[in-house]
C-alpha positions as CSV (number, residue, x, y, z in Angstrom):
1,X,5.1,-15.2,39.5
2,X,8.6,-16.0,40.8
3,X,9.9,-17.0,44.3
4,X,12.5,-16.4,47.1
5,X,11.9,-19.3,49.5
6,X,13.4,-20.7,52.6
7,X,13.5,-24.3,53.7
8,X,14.5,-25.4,57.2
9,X,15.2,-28.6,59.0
10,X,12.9,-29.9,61.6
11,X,15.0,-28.0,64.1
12,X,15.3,-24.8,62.5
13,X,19.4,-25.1,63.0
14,X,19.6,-24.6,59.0
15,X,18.2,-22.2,56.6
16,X,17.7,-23.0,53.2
17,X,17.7,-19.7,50.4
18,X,16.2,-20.1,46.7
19,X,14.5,-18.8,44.1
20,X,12.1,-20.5,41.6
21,X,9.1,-20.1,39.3
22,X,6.8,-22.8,40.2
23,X,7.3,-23.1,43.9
24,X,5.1,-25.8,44.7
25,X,6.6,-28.0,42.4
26,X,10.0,-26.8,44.2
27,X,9.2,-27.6,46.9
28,X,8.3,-31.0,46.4
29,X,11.6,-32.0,44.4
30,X,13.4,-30.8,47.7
31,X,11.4,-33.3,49.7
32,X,11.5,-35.8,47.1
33,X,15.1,-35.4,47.3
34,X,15.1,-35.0,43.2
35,X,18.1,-33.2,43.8
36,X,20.8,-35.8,45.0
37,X,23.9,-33.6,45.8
38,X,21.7,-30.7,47.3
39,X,22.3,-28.4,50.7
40,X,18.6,-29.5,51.4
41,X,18.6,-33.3,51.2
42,X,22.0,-33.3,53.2
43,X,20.7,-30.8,55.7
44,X,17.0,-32.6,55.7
45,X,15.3,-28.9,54.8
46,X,12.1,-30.2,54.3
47,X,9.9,-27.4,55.9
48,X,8.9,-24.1,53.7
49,X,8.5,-21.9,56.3
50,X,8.7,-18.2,54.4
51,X,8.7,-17.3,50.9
52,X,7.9,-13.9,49.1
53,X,6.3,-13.2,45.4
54,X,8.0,-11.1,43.0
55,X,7.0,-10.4,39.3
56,X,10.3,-10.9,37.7
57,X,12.7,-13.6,37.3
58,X,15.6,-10.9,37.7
59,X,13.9,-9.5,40.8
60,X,13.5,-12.7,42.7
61,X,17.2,-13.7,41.7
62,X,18.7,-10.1,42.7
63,X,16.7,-10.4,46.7
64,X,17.8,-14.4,46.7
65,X,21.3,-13.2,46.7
66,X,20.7,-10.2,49.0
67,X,19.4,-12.4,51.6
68,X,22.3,-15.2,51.2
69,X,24.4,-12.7,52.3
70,X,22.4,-11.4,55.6
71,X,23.0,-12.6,59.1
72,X,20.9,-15.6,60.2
73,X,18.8,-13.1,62.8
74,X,17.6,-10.7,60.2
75,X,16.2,-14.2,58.1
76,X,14.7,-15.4,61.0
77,X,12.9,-11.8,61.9
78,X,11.3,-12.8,57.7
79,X,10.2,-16.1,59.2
80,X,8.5,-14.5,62.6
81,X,6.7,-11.9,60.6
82,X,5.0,-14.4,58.6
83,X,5.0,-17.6,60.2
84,X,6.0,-17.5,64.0
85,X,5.3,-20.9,64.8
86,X,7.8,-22.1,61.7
87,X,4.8,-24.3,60.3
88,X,5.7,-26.4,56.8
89,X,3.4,-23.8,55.1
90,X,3.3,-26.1,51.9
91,X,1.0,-28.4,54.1
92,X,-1.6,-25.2,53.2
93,X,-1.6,-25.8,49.5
């Protein structure tokens, strides 16, 4: 499976769009800061809170850059759907 993902801050002021193959280990590099010079580490997104499954590497990429370009409200309305209280859903794993 591949990944669309979004990391937020503590706060939720910053959202976080990416795309991957192996999400949980994505998602620990980003809180491992294993990425030095990342948007994540210098915006502390340390909280998965929404990601979606697609079956292709060239599907997941194509809706990543969809939803870079939407308005912050429609990528919170993802979030609500599945996870109104914004929970760090890799805690679950």
């Amino acid at each position: 499976m591949f990944y669309v993902y979004f990391m937020s801050n503590s706060g939720h002021s910053v959202i976080y769009t990416g795309s991957t193959v192996n999400l949980p280990d994505r998602v620990f590099a980003h809180k491992n800061g294993a990425f030095p010079d990342a948007f994540t580490l210098k915006y502390n997104c340390f909280v998965l809170v929404w990601y979606e499954e697609h079956i292709s590497l060239a599907e997941a990429r194509k809706r990543e850059y969809q939803i870079k370009r939407w308005r912050r409200d429609w990528k919170e309305r993802l979030i609500n759907e599945m996870n109104p209280q914004w929970k760090d859903l890799s805690e679950s794993w």
